[in-house]
C-alpha positions in Angstrom: 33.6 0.9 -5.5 32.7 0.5 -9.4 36.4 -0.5 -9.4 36.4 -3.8 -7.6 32.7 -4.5 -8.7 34.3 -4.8 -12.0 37.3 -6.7 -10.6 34.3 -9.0 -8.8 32.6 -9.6 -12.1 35.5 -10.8 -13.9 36.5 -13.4 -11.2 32.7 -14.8 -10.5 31.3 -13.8 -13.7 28.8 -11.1 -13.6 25.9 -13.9 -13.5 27.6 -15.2 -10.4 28.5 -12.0 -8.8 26.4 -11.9 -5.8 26.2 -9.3 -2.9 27.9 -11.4 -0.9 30.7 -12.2 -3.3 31.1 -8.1 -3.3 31.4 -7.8 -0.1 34.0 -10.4 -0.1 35.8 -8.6 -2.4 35.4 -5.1 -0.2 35.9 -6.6 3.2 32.8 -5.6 4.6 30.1 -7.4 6.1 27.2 -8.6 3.8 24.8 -6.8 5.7 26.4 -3.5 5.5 26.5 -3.3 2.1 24.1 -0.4 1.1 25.6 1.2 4.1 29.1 1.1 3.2 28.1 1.6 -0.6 25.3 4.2 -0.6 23.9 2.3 -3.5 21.4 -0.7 -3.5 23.5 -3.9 -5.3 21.2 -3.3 -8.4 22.6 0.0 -8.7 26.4 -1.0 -9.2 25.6 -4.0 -11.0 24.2 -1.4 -13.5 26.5 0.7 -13.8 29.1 -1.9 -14.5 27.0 -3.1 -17.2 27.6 -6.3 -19.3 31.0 -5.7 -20.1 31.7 -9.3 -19.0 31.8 -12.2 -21.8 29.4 -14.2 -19.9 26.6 -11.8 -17.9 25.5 -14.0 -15.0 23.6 -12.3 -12.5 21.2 -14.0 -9.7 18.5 -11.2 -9.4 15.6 -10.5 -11.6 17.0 -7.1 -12.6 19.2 -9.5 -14.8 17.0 -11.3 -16.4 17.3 -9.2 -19.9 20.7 -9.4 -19.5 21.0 -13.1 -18.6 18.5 -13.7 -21.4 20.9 -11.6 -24.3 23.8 -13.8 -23.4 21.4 -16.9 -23.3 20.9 -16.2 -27.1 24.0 -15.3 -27.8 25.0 -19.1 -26.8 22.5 -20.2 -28.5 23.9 -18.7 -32.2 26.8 -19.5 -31.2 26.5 -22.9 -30.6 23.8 -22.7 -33.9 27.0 -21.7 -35.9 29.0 -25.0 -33.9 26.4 -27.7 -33.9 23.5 -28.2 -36.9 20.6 -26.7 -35.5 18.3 -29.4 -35.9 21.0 -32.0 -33.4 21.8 -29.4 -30.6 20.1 -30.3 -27.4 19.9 -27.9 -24.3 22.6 -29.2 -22.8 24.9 -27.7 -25.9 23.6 -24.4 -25.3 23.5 -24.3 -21.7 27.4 -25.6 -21.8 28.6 -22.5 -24.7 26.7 -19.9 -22.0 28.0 -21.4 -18.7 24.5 -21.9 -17.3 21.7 -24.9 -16.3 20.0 -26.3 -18.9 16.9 -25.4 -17.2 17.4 -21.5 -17.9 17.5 -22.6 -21.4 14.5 -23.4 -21.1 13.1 -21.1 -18.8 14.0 -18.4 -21.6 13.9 -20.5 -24.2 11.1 -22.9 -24.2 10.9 -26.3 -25.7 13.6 -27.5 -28.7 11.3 -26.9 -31.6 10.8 -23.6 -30.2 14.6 -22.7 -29.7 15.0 -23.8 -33.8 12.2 -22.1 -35.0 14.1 -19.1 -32.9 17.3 -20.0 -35.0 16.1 -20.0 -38.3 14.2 -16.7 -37.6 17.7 -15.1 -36.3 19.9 -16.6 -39.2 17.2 -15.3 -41.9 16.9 -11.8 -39.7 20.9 -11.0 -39.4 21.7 -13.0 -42.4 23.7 -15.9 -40.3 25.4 -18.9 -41.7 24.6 -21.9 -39.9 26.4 -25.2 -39.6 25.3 -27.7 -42.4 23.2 -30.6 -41.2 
């Protein structure tokens, strides 16, 4: 089962891995899943972890995760693009998800700077000159 969860995660990405994408993968109804798996959906997608380059899961379980690779992107893209020019859009596009979660996690622009110079003093990051 963990098997071809983690075969799951790296074709949808483990953001977009859903329960039905799962069963797809298993050839089971969607509605048997717990049945067939004797584990809830949160339970697998734990114990595969977030081995996956970019975590995308659709359940609130995954927020902390979703949220990690969110900033992730976001020094990324801070090492890519000067800070102070890098819209939501930049970020969204180096994590592979809508500019909304950006700023669902986020907040506004000056917030997501302020967050970048904190995070480049804090682990001593270089970012890209203005």
């Amino acid at each position: 089962m963990v098997k071809t969860a983690r075969r799951a995660a790296k074709k949808y990405g483990i953001i977009n891995l859903s329960k039905k994408n799962l069963c797809k993968e298993l050839g089971i109804p969607p509605g048997s899943f717990e049945h067939f798996a004797k584990k809830s959906f949160s339970e697998i997608i734990l114990e595969i972890g977030d081995f996956a380059e970019r975590p995308r899961v659709k359940y609130r379980v995954f927020a902390a995760l979703r949220k990690k690779h969110i900033i992730q992107a976001l020094i990324a893209t801070a090492k890519r693009i000067p800070y102070n020019t890098m819209t939501r859009k930049d970020i969204a596009k180096t994590a592979n998800v809508s500019p909304a979660l950006i700023s669902h996690y986020l907040g506004d622009m000056s917030m997501i700077r302020k967050f970048v110079v904190k995070i480049s003093i804090r682990d001593n990051i270089t970012l890209k000159d203005i």
